[in-house]
N, C-alpha and C positions, 0 to 999 in steps of 0.2 A: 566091934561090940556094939549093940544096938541098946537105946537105952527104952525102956518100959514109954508105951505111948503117953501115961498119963503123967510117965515120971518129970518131975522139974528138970530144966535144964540149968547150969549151974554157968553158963556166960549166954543166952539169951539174958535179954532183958525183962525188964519187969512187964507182966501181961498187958497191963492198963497202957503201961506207956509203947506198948507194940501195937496196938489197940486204935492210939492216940496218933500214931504216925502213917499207918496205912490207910486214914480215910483222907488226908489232904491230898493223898497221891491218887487213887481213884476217883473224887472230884474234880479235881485238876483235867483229867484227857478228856471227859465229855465236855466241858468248857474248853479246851481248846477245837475241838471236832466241830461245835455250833461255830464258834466264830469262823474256822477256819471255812464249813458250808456255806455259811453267809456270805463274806468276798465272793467266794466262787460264783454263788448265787447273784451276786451284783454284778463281778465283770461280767457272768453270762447274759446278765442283763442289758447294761451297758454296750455289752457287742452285736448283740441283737437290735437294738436301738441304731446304734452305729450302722450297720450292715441295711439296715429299712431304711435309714437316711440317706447312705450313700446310694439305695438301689432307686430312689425315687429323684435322685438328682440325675443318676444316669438317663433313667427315664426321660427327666426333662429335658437332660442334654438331645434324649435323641430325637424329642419332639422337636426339639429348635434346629438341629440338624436339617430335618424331612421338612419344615417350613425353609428353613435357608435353600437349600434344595431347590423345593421347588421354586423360589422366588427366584432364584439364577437360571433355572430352566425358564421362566415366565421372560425376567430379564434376556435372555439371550436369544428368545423365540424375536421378540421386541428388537434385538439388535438387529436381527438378521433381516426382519421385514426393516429396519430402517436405513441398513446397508443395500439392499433392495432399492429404495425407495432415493437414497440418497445417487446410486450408480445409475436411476432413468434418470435425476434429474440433471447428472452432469452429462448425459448422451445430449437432453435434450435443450443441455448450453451449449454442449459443444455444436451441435448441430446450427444451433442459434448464432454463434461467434461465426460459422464459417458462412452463415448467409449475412451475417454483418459487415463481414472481412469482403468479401465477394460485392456488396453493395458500395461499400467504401472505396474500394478500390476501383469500381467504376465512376462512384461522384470524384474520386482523384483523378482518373483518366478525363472527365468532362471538367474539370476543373482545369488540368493543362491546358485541355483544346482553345476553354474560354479563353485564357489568361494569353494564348500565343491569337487570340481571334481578336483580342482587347490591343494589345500591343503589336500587332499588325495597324488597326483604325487608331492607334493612338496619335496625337498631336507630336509635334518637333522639340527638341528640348527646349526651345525659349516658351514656347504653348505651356509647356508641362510646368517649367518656371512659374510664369507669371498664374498659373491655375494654383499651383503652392503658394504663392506669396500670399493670395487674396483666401485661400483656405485660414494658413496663418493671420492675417490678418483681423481677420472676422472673428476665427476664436479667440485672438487676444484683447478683442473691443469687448467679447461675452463676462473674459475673468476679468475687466477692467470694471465694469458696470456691477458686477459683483461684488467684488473686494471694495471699490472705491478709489480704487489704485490705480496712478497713469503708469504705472510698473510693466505690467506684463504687456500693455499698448509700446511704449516706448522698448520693451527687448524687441518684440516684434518686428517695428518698425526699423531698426536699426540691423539687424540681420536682414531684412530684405532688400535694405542698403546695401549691406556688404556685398550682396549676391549680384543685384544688378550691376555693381562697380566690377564685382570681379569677366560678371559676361559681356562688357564694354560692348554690347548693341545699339547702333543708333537712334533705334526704333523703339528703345526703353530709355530715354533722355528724359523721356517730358515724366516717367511714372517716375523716376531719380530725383528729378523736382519737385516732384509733389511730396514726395515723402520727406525732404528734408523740409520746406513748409510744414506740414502738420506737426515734425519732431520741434519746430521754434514755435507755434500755435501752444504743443505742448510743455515745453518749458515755460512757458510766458504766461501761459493761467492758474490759477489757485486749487491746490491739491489739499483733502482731508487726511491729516496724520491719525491714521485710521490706529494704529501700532501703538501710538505716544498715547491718543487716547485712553484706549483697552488699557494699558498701563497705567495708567493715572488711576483709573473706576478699580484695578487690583489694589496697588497700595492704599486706596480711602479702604475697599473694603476689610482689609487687614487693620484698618485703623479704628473701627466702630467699635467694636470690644474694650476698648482704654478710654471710649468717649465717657466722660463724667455727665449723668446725671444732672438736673435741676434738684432734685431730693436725695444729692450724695450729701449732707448737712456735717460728716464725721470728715470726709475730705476738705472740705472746705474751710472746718475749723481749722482744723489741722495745720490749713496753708496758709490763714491768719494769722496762728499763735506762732505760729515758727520762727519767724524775725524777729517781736518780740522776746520769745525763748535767748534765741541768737546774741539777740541786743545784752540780753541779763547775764547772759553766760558770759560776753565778753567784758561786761563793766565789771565782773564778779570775780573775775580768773585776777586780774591785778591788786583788789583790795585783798584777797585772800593770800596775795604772792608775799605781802607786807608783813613783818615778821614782829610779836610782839614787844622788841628791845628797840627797834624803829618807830612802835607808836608809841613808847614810854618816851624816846628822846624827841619827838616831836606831837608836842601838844596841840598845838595850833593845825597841824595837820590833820585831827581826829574826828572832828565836828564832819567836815567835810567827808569821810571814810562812811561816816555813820550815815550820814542825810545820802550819800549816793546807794546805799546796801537799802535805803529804807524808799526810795524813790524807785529801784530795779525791781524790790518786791511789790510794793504798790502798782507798779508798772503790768505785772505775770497776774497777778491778784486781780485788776481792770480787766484785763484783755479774757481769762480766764471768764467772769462776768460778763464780757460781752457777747462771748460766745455760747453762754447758756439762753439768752432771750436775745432772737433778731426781729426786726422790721424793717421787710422791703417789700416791693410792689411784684406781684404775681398775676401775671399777666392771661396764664392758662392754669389753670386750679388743678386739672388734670393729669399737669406734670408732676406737681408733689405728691400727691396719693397715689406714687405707683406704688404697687408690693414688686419683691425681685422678682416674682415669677411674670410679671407686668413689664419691666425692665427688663425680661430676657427677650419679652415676646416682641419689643418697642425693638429691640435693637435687631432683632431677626427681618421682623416684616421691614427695617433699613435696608436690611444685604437685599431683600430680594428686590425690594426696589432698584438697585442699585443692577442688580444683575438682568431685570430687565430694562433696565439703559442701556446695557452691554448688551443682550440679544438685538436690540432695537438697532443698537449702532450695527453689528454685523448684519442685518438684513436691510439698512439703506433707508430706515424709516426717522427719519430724522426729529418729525413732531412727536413720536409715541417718546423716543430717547428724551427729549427735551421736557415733555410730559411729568416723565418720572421722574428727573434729575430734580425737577423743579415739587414736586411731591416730596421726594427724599429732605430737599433745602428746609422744606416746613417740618416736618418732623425732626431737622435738625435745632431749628428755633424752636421749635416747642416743646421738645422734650428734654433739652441737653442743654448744658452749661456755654451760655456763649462766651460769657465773659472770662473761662478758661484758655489757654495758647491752644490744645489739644481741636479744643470746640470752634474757635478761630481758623484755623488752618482748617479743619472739616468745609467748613461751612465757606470759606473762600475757593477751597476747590469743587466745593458743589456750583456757586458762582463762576469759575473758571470753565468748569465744564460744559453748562450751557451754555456760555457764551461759544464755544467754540464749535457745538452743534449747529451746523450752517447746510443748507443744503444746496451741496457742490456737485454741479453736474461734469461728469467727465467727458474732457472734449473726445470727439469722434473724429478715424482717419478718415473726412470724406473727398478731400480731394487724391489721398492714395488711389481708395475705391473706384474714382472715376478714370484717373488715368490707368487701373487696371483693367475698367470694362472697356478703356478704348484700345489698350493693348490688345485684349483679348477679342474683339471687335473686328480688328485690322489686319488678324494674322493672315 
């Protein structure tokens, strides 16, 4: 049964509100459809972006490819000329080493010949001897004269003793003689303790860095007020050890407690005072106004002084050594505290020292020398 088009329907709803519901749903899907194009519309945007980026990186990968490329074709053209270049130049070692090898080996073959043409003319073994002895000899008067030492004269001397003792020749008696003379000549004269000296000139210069100053004025106090100090501390330590039911039971003992606490303080209180204002006699003005960069530089140009003494002594120059020591000795008086033990002891071994810069000639084998040239003379 069909109801009249116009006719009400009696469970539809009311017009207005059917009305009322169908336009939220038809505005609804073109709002969904715009956003939904939009996305689409970005990622295709987005992939397009992406896709031009990736294609312009490829690009540059291949550009840097075709340059690496070609740089390893360049590089390897490069290796090849310097593998080339490297394989003439070992041809043209090797070629080199076997004219070297080939030359060598004939200055070795003329080198046998010499040496059997030398030892063919050579002398007899007492010749050969006594040509070593007097070789020996000679170099050991060069290291004596050098050093200052009869050391290396006297080993000399004594191994060519032993030699001619052991070749019992008749005809080497008189050079047997003569070298034990020269060995008593050199025992018997006066040698430079070349060793003890150098030694001496190290421990002073280890010593100058503790040398006090003429204008150390804080040390000085120092070593004044200390005994004092000393003195008070021990008169101080007994009165104070005295307990006060000992000074209640002795009266008479009290006076005296007080007058020695007021005599120790008076005493620190003096010497304290003395040591704020001094008067004594300054002999070089020079010395008090150093600054410590003045006091470093005082105590420097000492070492070097000092060190060349010790060059002076190892090259045999006895006045330049004695020169400086004696330069140093002033600078030691004038700049430094004598009347310290430290400065004392300096200053006596700067005087020890030059006294002992002497110049000592060292004796010469000359009668070995002659009974070698008569040896070698007579053969």
């Amino acid at each position: 049964m069909t109801l009249p088009e116009h006719a009400p329907n009696p469970t539809s709803p009311h017009p207005a509100t059917a009305s009322h519901q169908a336009h939220p749903a038809g505005s609804r899907m073109p709002q969904a459809w715009v956003w939904t194009s939009l996305a689409l519309g970005i990622a295709a945007t987005i992939a397009i972006i992406s896709a031009a980026m990736l294609w312009q990186r490829l690009n540059n990968i291949q550009q840097q490819l075709a340059l690496q490329s070609a740089d390893s074709r360049g590089q390897a053209v490069e290796a090849r000329t310097l593998a080339r270049q490297a394989e003439d130049v070992s041809r043209d070692t090797a070629s080199r080493m076997s004219v070297m090898e080939a030359r060598v080996g004939e200055v070795a073959l003329q080198r046998g010949q010499l040496e059997e043409l030398v030892q063919s003319l050579s002398r007899n073994r007492d010749d050969t001897m006594v040509g070593d002895i007097e070789s020996a000899v000679r170099f050991a008067m060069q290291q004596s004269q050098l050093s200052g030492s009869p050391d290396p004269l006297v080993s000399a001397l004594k191994i060519a003793q032993q030699r001619v003792t052991v070749s019992a020749q008749p005809r080497l008696a008189p050079l047997q003689r003569a070298i034990a003379r020269d060995l008593d000549r050199i025992a018997a004269s006066k040698s430079l303790d070349t060793a003890g000296l150098l030694a001496r000139m190290d421990d002073l210069l280890r010593q100058i860095d503790d040398l006090p100053l003429q204008n150390d004025v804080l040390d000085k106090n120092a070593r004044r007020t200390a005994p004092a100090r000393n003195r008070g501390n021990q008169s101080a330590a007994p009165a104070a050890a005295s307990t006060p039911a000992e000074a209640a039971t002795d009266d008479s003992a009290s006076p005296s407690w007080w007058l020695s606490a007021l005599s120790t303080a008076w005493g620190v209180v003096h010497e304290e005072a003395r040591s704020l204002v001094r008067v004594r006699r300054i002999d070089y003005p020079d010395a008090v106004l150093l600054s410590p960069t003045q006091a470093f530089f005082v105590r420097e140009n000492l070492k070097l002084r000092i060190l060349n003494a010790r060059m002076a002594l190892l090259g045999r120059q006895m006045n330049a050594s004695r020169n400086d020591l004696a330069a140093a000795a002033d600078a030691v008086h004038k700049y430094f505290d004598i009347s310290s033990r430290r400065g004392q002891q300096a200053a006596q071994q700067l005087n020890q020292l030059q006294q002992a810069m002497q110049d000592v000639e060292v004796p010469r084998a000359n009668d070995t020398l002659a009974a070698l040239a008569t040896a070698a003379a007579g053969r």
